[in-house]
Backbone as CSV, one residue per row, in Angstrom:
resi,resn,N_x,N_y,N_z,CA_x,CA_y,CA_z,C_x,C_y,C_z
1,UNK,0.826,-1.211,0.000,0.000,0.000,0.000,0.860,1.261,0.000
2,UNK,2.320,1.521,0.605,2.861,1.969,0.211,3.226,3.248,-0.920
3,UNK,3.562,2.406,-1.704,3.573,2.947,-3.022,2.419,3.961,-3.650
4,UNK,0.977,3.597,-3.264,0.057,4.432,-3.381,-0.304,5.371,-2.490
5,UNK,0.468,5.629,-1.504,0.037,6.516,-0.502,0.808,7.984,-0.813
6,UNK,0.236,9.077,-0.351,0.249,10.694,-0.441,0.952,10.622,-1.905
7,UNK,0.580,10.534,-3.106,0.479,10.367,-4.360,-0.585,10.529,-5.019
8,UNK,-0.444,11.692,-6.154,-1.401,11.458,-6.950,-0.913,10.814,-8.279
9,UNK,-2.199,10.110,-8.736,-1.256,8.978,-10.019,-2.516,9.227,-10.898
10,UNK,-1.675,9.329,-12.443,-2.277,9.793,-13.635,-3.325,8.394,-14.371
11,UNK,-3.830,8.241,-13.683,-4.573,6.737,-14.362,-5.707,6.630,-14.123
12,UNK,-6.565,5.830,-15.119,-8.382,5.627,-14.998,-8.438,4.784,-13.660
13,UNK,-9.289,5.536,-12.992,-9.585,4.858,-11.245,-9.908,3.888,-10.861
14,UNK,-10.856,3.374,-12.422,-11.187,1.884,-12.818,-10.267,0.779,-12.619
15,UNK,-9.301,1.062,-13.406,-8.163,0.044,-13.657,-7.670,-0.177,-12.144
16,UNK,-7.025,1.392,-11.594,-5.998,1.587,-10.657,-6.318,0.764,-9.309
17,UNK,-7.310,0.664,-9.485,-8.186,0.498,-7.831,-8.367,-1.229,-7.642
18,UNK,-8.633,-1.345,-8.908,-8.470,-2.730,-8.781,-7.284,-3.590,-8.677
19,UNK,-6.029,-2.785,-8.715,-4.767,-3.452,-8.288,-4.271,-3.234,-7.431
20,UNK,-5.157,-1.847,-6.149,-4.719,-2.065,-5.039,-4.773,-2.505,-4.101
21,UNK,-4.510,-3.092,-2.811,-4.467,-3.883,-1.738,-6.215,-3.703,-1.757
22,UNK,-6.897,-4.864,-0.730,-8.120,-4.835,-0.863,-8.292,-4.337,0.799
23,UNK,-9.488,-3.650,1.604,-9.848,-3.219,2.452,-9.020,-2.255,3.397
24,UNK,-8.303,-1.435,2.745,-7.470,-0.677,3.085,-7.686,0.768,3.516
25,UNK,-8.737,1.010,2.661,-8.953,2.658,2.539,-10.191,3.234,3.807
26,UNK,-9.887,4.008,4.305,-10.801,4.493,5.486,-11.832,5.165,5.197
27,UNK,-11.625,5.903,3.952,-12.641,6.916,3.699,-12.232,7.430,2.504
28,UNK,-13.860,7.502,1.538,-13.529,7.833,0.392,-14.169,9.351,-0.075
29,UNK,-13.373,10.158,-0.327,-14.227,11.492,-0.735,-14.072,12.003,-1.904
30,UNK,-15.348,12.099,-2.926,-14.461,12.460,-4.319,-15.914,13.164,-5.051
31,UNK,-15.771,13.966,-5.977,-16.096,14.705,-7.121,-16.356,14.262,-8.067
32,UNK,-16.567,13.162,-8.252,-16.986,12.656,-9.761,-17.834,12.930,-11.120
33,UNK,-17.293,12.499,-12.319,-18.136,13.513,-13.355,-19.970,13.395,-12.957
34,UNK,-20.037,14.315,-13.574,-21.553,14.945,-13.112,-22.525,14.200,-14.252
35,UNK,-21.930,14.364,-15.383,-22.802,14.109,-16.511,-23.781,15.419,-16.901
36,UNK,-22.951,16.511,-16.416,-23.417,17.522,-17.163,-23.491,18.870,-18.013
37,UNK,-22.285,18.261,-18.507,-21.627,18.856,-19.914,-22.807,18.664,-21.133
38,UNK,-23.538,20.137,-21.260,-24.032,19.723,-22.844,-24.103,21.527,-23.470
39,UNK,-22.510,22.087,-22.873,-23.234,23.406,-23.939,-23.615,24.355,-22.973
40,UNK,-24.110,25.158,-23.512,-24.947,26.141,-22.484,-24.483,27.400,-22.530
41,UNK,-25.131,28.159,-22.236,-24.367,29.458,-22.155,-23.559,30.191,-20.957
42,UNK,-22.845,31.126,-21.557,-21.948,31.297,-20.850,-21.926,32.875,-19.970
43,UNK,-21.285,33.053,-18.998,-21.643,34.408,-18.535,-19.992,35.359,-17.939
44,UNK,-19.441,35.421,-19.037,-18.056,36.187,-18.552,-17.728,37.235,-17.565
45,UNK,-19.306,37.972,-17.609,-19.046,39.089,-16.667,-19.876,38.838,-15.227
46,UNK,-20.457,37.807,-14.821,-20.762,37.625,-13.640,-20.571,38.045,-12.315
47,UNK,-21.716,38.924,-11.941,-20.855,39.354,-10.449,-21.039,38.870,-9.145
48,UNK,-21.317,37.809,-9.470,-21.919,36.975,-7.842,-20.458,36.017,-7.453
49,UNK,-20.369,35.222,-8.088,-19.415,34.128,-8.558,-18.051,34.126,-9.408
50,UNK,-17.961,34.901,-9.929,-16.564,35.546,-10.619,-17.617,34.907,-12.408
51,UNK,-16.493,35.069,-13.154,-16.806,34.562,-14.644,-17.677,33.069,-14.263
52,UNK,-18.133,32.844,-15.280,-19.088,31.967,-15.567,-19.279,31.161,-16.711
53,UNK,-18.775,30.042,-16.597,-18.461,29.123,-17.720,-18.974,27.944,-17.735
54,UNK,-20.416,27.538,-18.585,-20.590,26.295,-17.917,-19.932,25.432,-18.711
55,UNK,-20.061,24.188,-17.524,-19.247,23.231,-17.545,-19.127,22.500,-19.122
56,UNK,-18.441,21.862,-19.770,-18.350,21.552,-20.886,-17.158,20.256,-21.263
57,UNK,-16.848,19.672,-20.548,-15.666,19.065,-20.875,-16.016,17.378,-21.289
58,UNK,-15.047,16.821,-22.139,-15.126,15.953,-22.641,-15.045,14.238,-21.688
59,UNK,-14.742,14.836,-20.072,-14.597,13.320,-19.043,-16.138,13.654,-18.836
60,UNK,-16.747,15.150,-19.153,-17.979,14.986,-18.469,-19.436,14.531,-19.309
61,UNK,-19.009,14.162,-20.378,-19.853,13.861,-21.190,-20.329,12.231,-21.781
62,UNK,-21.826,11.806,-21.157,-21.774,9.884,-21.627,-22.621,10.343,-22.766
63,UNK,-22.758,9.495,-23.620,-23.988,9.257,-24.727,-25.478,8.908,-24.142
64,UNK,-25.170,8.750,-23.221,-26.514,8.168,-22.465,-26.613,7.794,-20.982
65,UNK,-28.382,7.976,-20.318,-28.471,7.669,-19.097,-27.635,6.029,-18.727
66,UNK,-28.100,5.468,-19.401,-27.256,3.949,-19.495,-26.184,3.823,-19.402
67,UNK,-25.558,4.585,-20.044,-23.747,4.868,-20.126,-23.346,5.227,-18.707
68,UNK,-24.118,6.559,-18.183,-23.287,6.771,-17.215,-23.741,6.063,-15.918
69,UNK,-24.691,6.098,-15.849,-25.187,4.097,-14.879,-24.231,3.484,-14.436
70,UNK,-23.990,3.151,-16.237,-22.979,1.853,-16.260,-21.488,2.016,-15.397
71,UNK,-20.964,3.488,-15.959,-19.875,4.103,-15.380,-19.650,4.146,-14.105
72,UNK,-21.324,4.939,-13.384,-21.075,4.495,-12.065,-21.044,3.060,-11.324
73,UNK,-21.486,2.495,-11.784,-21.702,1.073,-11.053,-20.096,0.856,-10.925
74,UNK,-19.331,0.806,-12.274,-18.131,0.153,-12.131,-17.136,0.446,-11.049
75,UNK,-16.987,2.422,-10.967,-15.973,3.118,-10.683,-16.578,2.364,-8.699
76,UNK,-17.664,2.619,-8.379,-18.216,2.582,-7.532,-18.090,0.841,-6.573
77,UNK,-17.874,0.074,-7.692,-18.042,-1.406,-7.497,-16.176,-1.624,-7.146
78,UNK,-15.243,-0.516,-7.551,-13.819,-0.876,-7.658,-13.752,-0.611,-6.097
79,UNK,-14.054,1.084,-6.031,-14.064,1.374,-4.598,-14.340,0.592,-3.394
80,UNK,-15.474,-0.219,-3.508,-16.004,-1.175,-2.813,-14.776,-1.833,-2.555
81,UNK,-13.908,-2.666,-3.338,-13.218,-3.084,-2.955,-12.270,-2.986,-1.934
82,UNK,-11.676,-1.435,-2.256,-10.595,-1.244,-1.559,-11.020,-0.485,-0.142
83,UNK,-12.495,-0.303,0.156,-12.298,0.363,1.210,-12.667,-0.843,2.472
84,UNK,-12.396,-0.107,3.645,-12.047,-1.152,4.880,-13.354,-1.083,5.251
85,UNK,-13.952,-2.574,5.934,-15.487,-2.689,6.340,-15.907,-1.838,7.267
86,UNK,-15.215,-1.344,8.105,-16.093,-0.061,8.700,-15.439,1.151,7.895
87,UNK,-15.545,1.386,6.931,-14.772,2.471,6.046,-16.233,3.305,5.629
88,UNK,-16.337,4.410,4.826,-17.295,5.221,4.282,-16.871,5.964,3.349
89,UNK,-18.307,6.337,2.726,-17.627,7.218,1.417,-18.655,8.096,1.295
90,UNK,-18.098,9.443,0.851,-19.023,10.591,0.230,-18.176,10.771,-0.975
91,UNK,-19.573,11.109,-1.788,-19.659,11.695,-3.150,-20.156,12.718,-3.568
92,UNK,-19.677,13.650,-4.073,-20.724,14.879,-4.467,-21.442,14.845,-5.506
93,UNK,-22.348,15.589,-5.770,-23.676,15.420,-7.029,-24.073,16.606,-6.597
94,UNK,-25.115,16.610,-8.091,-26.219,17.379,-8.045,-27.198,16.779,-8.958
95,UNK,-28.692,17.501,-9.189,-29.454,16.993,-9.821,-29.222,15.951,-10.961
96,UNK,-28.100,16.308,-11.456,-27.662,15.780,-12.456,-27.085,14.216,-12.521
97,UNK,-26.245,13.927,-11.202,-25.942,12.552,-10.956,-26.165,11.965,-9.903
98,UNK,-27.238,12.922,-8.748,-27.057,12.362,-7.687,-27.998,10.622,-7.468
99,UNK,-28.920,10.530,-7.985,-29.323,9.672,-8.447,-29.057,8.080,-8.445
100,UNK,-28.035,8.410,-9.946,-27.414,7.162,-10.436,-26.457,6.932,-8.941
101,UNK,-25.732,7.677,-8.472,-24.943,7.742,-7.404,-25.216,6.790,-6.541
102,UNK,-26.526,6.873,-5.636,-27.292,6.385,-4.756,-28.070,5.058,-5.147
103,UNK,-28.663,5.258,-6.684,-28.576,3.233,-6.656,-27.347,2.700,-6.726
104,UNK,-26.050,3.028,-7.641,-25.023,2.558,-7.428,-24.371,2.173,-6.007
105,UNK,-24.808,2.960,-5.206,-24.330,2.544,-3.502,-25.382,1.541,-2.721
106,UNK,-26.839,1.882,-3.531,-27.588,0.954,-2.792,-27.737,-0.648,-3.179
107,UNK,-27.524,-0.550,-4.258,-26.885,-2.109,-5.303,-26.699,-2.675,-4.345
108,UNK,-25.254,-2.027,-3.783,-23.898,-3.363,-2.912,-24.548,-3.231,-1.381
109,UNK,-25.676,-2.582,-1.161,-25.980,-2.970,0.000,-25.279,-1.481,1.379
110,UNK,-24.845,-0.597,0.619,-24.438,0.274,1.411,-25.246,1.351,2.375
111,UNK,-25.155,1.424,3.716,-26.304,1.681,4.790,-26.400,3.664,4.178
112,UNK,-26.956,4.448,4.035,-27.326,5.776,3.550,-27.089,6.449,5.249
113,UNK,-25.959,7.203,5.139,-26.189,8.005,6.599,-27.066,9.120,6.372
114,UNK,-26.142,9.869,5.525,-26.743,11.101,5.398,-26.904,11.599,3.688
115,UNK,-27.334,12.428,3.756,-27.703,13.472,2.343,-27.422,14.884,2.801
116,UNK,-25.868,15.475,2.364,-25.882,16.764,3.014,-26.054,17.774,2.000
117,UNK,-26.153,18.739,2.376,-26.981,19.654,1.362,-25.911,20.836,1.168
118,UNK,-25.064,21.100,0.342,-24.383,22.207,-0.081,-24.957,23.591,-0.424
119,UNK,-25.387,24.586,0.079,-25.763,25.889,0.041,-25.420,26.758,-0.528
120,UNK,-24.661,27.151,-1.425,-24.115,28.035,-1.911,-24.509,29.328,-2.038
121,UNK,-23.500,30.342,-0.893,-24.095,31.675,-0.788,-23.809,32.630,-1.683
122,UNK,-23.194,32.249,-2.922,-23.103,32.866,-4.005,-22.896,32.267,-5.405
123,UNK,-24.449,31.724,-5.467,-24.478,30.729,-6.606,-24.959,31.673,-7.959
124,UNK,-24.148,30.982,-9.361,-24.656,31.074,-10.037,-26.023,31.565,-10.689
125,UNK,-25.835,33.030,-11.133,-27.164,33.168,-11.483,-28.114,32.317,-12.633
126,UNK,-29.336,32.229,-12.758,-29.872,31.750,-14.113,-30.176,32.550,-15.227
127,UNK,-29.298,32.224,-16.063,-29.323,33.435,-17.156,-30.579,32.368,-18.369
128,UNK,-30.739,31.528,-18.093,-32.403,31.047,-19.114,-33.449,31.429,-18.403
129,UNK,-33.482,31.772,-17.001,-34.917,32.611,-16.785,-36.261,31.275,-16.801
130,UNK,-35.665,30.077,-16.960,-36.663,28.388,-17.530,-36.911,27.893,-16.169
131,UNK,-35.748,28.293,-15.136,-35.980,27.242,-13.982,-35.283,28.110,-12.931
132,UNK,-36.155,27.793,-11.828,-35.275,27.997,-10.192,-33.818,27.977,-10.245
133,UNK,-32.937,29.331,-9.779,-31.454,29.302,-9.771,-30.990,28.148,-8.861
134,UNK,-29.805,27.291,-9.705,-29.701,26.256,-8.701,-28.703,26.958,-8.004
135,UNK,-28.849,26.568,-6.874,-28.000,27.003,-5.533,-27.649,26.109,-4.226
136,UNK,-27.762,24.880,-4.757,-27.301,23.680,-4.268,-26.215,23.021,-4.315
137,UNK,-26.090,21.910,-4.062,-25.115,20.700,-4.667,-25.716,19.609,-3.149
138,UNK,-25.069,18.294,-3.114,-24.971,17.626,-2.545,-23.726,16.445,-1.978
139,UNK,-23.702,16.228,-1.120,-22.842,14.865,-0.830,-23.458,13.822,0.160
140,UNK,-23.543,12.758,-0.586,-24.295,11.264,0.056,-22.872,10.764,0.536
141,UNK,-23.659,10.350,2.034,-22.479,9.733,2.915,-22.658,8.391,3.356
142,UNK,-22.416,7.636,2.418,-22.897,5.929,3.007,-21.797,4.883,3.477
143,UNK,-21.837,4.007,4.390,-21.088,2.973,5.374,-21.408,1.964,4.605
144,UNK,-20.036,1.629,4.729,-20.541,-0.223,3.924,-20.287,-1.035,4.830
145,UNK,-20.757,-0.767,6.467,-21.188,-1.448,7.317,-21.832,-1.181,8.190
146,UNK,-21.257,-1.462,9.602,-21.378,-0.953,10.488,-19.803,-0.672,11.265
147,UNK,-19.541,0.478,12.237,-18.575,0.741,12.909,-17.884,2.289,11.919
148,UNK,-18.630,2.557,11.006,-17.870,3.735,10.520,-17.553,4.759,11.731
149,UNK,-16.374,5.810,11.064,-16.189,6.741,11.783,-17.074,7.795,11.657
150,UNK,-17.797,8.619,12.793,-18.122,10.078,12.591,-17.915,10.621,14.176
151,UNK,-16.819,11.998,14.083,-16.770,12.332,14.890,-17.802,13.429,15.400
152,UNK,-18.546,13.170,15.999,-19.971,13.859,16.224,-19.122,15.085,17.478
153,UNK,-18.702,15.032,18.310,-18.392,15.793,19.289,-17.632,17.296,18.316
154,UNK,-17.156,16.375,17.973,-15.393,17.823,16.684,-16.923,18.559,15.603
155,UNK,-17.838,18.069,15.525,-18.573,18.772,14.748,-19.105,19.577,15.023
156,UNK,-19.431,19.505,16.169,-20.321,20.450,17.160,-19.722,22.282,16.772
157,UNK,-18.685,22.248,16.514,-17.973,23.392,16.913,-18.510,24.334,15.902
158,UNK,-18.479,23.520,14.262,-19.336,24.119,13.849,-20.338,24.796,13.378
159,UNK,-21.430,24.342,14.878,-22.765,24.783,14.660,-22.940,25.438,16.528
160,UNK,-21.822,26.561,16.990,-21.985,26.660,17.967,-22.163,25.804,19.130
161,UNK,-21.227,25.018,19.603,-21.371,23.656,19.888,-22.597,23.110,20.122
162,UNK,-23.617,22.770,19.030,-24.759,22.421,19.117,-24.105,21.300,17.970
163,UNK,-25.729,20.439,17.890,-24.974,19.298,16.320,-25.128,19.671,15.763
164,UNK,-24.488,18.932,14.812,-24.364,19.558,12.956,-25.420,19.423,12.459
165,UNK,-25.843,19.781,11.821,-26.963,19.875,10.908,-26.559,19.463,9.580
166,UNK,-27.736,19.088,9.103,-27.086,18.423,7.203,-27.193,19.052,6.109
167,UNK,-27.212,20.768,6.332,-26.909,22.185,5.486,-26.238,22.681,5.795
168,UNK,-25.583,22.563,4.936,-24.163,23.325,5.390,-23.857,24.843,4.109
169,UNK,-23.336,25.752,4.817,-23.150,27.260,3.675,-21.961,27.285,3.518
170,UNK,-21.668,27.340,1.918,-20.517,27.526,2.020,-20.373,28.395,0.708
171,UNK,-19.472,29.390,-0.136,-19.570,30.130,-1.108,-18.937,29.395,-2.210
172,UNK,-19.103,29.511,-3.307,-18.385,28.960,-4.373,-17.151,29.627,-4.497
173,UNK,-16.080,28.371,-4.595,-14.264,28.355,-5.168,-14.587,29.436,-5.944
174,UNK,-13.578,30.867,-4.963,-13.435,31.998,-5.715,-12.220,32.894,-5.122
175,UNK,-11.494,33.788,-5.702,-10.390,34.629,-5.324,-9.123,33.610,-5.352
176,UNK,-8.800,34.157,-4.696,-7.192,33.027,-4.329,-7.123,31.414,-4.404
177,UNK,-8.467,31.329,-3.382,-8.473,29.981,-3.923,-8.726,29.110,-5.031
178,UNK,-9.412,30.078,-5.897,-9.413,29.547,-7.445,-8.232,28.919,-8.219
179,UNK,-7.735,28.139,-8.325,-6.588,28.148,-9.206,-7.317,28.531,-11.101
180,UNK,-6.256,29.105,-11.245,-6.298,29.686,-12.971,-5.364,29.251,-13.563
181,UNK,-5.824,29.112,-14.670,-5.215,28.412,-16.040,-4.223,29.655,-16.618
182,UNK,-3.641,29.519,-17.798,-2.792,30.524,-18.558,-3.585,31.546,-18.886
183,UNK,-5.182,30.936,-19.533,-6.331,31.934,-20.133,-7.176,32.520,-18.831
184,UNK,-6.705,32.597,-17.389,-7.426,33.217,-16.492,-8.077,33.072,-16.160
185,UNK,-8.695,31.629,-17.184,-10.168,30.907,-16.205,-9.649,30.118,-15.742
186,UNK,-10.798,29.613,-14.953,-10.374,28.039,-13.823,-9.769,27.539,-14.144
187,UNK,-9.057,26.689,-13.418,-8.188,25.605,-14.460,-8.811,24.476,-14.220
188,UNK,-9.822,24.176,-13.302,-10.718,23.102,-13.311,-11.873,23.570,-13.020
189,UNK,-12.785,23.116,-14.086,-14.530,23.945,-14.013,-15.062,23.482,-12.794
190,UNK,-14.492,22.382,-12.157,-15.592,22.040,-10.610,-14.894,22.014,-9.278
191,UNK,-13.805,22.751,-9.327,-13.185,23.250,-8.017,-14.188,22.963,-6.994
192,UNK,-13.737,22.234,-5.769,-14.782,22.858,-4.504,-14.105,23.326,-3.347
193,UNK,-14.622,23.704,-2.279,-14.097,25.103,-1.743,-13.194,24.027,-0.529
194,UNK,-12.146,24.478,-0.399,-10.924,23.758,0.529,-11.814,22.934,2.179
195,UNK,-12.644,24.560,2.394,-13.193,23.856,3.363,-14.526,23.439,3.654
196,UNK,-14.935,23.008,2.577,-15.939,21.508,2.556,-15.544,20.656,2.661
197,UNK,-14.224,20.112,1.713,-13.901,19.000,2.031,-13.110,18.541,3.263
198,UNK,-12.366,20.109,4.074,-11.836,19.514,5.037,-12.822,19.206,6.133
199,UNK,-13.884,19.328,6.329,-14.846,19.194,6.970,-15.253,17.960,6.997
200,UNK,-15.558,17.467,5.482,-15.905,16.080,5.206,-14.629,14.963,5.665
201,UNK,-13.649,15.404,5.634,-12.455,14.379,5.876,-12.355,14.262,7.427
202,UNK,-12.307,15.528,7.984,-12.457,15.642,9.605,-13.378,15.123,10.092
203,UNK,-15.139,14.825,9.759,-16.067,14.325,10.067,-15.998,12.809,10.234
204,UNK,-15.167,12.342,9.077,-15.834,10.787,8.348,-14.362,10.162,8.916
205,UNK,-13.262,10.260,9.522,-11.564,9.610,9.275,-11.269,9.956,10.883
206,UNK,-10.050,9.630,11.052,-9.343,9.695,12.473,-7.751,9.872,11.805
207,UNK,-6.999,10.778,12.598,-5.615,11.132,12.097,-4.919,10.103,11.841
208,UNK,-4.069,10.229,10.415,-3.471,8.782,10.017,-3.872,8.008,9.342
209,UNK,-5.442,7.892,8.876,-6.312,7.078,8.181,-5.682,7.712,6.508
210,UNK,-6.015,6.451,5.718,-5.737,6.440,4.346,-7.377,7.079,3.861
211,UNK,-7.558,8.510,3.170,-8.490,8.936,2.506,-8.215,8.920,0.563
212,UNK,-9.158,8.363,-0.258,-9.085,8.264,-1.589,-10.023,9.066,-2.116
213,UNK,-9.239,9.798,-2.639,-10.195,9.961,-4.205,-9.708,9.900,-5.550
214,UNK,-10.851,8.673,-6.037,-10.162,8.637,-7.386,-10.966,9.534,-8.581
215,UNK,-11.425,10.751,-8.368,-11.124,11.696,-9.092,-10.377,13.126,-8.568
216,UNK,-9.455,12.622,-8.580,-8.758,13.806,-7.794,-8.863,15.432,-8.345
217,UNK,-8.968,15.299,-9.417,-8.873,17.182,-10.464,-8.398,18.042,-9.459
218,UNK,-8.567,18.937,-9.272,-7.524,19.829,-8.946,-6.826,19.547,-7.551
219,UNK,-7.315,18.753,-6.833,-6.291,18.724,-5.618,-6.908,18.657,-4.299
220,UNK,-8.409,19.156,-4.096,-8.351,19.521,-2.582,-8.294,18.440,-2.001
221,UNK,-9.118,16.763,-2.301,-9.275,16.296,-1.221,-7.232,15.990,-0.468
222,UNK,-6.232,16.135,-1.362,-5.214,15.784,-1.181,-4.659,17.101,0.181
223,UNK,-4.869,17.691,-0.598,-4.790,19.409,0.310,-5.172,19.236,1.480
224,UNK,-6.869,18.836,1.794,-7.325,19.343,3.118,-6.936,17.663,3.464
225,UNK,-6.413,16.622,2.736,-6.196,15.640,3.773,-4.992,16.084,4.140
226,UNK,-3.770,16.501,3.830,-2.515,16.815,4.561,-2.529,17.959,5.514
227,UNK,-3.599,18.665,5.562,-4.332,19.791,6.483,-4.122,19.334,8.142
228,UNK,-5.136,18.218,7.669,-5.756,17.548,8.970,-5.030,16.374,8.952
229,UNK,-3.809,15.675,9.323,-3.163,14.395,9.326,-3.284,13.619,8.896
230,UNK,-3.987,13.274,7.857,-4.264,12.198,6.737,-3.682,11.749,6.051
231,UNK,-3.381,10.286,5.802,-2.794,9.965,4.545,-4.055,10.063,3.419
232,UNK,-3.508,10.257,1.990,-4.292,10.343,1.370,-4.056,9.360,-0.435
233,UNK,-4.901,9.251,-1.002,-3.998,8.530,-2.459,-5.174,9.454,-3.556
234,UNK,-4.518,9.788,-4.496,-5.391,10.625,-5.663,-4.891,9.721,-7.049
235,UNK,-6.077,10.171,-7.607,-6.265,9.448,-9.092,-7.150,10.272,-9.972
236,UNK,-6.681,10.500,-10.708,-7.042,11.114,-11.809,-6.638,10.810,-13.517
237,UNK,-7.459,10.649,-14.824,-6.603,10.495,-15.621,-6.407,11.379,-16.697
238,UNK,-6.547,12.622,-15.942,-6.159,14.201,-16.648,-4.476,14.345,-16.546
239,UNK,-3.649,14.719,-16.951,-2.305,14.672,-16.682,-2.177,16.422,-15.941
240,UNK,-3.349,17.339,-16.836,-3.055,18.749,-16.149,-3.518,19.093,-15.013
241,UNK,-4.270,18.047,-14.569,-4.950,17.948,-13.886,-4.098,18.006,-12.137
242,UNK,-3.540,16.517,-12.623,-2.187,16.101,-11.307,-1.148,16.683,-11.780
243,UNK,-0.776,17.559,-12.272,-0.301,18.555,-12.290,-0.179,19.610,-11.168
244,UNK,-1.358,20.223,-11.228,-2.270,21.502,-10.699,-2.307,20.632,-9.407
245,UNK,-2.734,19.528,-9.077,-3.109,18.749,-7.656,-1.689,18.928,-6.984
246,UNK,-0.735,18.075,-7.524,0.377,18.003,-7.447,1.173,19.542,-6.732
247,UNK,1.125,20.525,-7.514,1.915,21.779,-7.186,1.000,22.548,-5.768
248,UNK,-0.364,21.846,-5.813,-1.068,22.337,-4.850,-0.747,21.915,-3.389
249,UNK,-0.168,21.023,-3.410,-0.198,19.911,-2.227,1.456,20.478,-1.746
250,UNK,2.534,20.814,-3.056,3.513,21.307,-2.414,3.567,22.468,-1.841
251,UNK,2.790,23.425,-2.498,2.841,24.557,-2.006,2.012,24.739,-0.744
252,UNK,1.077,23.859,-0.453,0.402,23.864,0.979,1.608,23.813,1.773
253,UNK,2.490,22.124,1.481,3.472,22.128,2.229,4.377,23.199,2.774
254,UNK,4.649,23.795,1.366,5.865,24.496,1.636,5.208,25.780,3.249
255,UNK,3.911,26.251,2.707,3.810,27.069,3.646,3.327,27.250,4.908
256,UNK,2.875,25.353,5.254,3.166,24.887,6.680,4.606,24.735,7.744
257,UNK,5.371,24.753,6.459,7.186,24.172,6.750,7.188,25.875,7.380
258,UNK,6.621,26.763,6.077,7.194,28.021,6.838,6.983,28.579,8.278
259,UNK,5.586,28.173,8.129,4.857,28.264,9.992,5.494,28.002,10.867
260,UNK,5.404,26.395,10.866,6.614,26.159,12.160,7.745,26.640,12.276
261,UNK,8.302,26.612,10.922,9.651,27.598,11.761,9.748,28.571,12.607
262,UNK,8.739,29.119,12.596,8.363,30.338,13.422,8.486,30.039,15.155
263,UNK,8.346,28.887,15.451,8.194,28.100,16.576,9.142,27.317,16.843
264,UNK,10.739,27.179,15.456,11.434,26.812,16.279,12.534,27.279,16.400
């Protein structure tokens, strides 16, 4: 297991996962394509959210509801493998895949904790004027047993030490934390914001635990797992992708290294 640990590796998650050690992984947190690339218009001057580009890319596009079904079952059926029986996994969605997502988890028998609800306090306006601005997203959090981790007490903190609740606000990946491309836009159209996911990793893991995602794109779950003491393994089979993940994860480093020095 080794070899795959605090690494991100350029390969279909399909393949990769199935050659690694079996019941290993503690917790799985990942971004996966949406299936909802078809076009659309675009909004450059946006002032809620920065520029506005919808999504369009070629990992995000199946020929069909069937296709991407199929897709999920597989990517979803690999994971199974490698994660440990009291292990868990969240996935993010929206209208668009949350769905297929959730029979794919309910197939293998996986217990549904939660359905958390992403808020976005500066969502996207609707420039078709056809439908309700979406201002959502989601992440399904299911156990493929019993004994998962959730640290219920560490959560408290962020709801005034009261419990967490399963809405959570958070603004859309913008300013600094955006990473940009050469052309000044995103360099990945579905960035999510550093601290959702460190939230989700802190919630669902215990320091030291192996966290996966095998769609890694730009980096965070790697980021906020070296945040919070995590080992982590990324997969992606964008090369600019682990790239961008890659330089992200050093430069976190580098400017934790700088901190402590301060202290010694």
């Amino acid at each position: 297991m080794k070899q795959f640990l605090n690494k991100n590796h350029e390969a279909d998650c399909i393949k990769l996962m199935a050659e690694m050690p079996r019941d290993k992984v503690n917790l799985i947190v990942t971004d996966p394509p949406y299936n909802a690339s078809n076009g659309g218009v675009n909004n450059p001057n946006n002032k809620t959210g920065g520029a506005y580009y919808k999504v369009n890319e070629k990992w995000d596009k199946f020929d069909n509801y069937s296709d991407y079904l199929d897709f999920t079952r597989k990517w979803v059926k690999e994971a199974d493998k490698v994660l440990a029986p009291s292990g868990s996994i969240m996935i993010c969605g929206s209208l668009h895949n949350i769905g297929e997502v959730i029979i794919a988890l309910k197939e293998l028998d996986y217990k549904f904790i939660n359905l958390i609800t992403w808020k976005k306090t500066n969502p996207m306006p609707n420039i078709t004027k056809r439908t309700l601005t979406h201002s959502t997203e989601f992440v399904v959090w299911f156990a493929k047993s019993s004994g998962w981790t959730f640290n219920y007490k560490d959560m408290k903190k962020y709801n005034g030490g009261k419990q967490l609740r399963d809405v959570w606000e958070f603004s859309i990946c913008q300013g600094p934390e955006r990473v940009k491309g050469k052309n000044g836009r995103a360099a990945h159209p579905t960035q999510k914001p550093l601290e959702l996911f460190s939230r989700l990793i802190e919630m669902g893991s215990n320091k030291e635990d192996i966290i996966l995602d095998p769609f890694m794109g730009s980096g965070t779950t790697a980021v906020a797992a070296e945040m919070i003491n995590r080992n982590w393994i990324g997969i992606d089979n964008n090369k600019e992708y682990i790239d961008i993940a890659d330089k992200r994860v050093k430069n976190m480093k580098s400017k934790t290294n700088k901190s402590l020095s301060v202290f010694l």
